[in-house]
Each structure stands twice: as C-alpha cells, then as structure tokens.
C-alpha positions in Angstrom: 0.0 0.0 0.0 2.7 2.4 1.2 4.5 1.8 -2.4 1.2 2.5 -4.4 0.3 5.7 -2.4 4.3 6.5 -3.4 3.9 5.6 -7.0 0.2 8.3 -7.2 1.7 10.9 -5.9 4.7 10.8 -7.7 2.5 10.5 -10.9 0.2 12.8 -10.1 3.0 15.6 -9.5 4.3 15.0 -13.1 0.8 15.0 -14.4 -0.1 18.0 -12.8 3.3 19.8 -14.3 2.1 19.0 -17.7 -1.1 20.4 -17.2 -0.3 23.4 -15.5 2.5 23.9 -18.4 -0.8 23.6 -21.3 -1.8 26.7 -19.9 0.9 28.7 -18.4 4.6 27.7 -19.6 6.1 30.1 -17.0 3.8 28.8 -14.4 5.0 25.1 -15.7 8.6 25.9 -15.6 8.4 27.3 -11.9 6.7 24.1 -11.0 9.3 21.8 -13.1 12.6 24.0 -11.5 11.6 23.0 -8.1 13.4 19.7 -7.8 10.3 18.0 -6.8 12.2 13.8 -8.0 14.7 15.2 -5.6 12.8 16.1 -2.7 10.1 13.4 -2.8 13.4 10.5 -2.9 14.5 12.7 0.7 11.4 12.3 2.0 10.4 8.5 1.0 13.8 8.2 2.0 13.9 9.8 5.6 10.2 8.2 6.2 11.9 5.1 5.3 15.5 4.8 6.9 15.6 8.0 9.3 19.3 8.2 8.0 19.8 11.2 8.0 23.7 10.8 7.2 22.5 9.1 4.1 20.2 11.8 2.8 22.8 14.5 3.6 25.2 12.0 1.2 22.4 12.0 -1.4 22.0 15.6 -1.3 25.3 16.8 -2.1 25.5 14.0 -4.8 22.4 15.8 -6.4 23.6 19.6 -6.1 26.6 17.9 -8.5 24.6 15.8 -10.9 22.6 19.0 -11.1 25.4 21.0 -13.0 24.9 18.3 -15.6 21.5 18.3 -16.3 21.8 22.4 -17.0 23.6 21.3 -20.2 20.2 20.7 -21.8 18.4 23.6 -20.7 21.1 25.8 -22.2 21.4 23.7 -25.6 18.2 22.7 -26.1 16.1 26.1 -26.3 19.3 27.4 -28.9 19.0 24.3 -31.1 15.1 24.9 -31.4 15.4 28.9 -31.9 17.9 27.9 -35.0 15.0 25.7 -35.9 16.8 22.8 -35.6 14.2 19.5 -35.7 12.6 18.8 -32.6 13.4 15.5 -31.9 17.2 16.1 -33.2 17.8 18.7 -30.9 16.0 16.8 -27.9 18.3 13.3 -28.8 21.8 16.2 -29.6 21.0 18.4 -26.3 20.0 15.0 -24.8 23.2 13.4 -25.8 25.5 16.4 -24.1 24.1 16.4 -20.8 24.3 12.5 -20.7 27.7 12.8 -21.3 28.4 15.7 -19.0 26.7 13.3 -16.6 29.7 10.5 -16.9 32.2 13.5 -16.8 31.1 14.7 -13.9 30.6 11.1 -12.1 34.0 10.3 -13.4 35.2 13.8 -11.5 32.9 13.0 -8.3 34.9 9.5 -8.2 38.0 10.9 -8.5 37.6 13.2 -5.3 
C-alpha cells in the first residue's frame, strides 16, 4: 500500500506539471525547476530509513549531478530557436548532458 500511495503521488505531480504547463509555460517551468524527484526521494527516503547521514550524502551527490542536467536547458532552447528538428535537438542536447553526466561522475569519483 505504502509503495502504491508512493507511486500516485509521484505520478500525479508530473501530471499536474504538464497540465499546468498547457496553460501557463512560466507557471510550468516554476513548478518543473523546483526539484520535486529530488525532494520526494529525501522524503520517501527519511520516512523510510531515518538516516539522516545518508540523505545528507544524497544531497550533495544531487547539487553535483545537477550542473549536468543544465547542459540541456542551455542547448536545447538554442538548437530549437535555430529551428533545428525537434526530436534532433532533444536526442543532440540529450546526448551532451548525458555525457556531462559521466564526466562529472567520473570527476565525483575521483575526489
């Protein structure tokens, strides 16, 4: 039960997102920005395990894997303003942050 109830909420947030960003993009974006994956995991997490050592850990490990994931934000909105094809500019702007994602793994490891 406690997974289901996990699962519709987490659903239901993501839902909501896309609906909200139908009708308002700005509205959608605020919404999207706030790292709600990240902060539902610390909670399921601490409601879970009550480590708190663990979810400071997984905290610091998503402020990193963050700096990543701002690779496709930057790219994608430039590839689609040159009127690049949709789904080319999703898979290229895709591709970039994917692979800033193993640099920066491969720099967190090395630390």
């Amino acid at each position: 039960m406690y997974y289901l109830l996990k699962v519709i909420i987490s659903a239901g947030l993501i839902v909501l997102i896309s609906e909200v960003s139908k009708r308002s993009s700005f509205i959608g974006a605020i919404f999207a920005s706030i790292p709600l994956i990240s902060f539902l995991a610390i909670l399921w997490m601490y409601f879970e395990t009550k480590d708190t050592g663990k979810i400071a850990e997984l905290s610091i490990d998503i402020f990193w894997l963050v700096l990543p994931s701002l690779l496709f934000f930057i790219l994608f909105p430039i590839l689609l303003k040159r009127n690049w094809n949709f789904f080319l500019s999703f898979f290229l702007s895709t591709a970039v942050m994917v692979a800033g994602y193993f640099l920066m793994t491969w720099l967190m490891k090395s630390r």
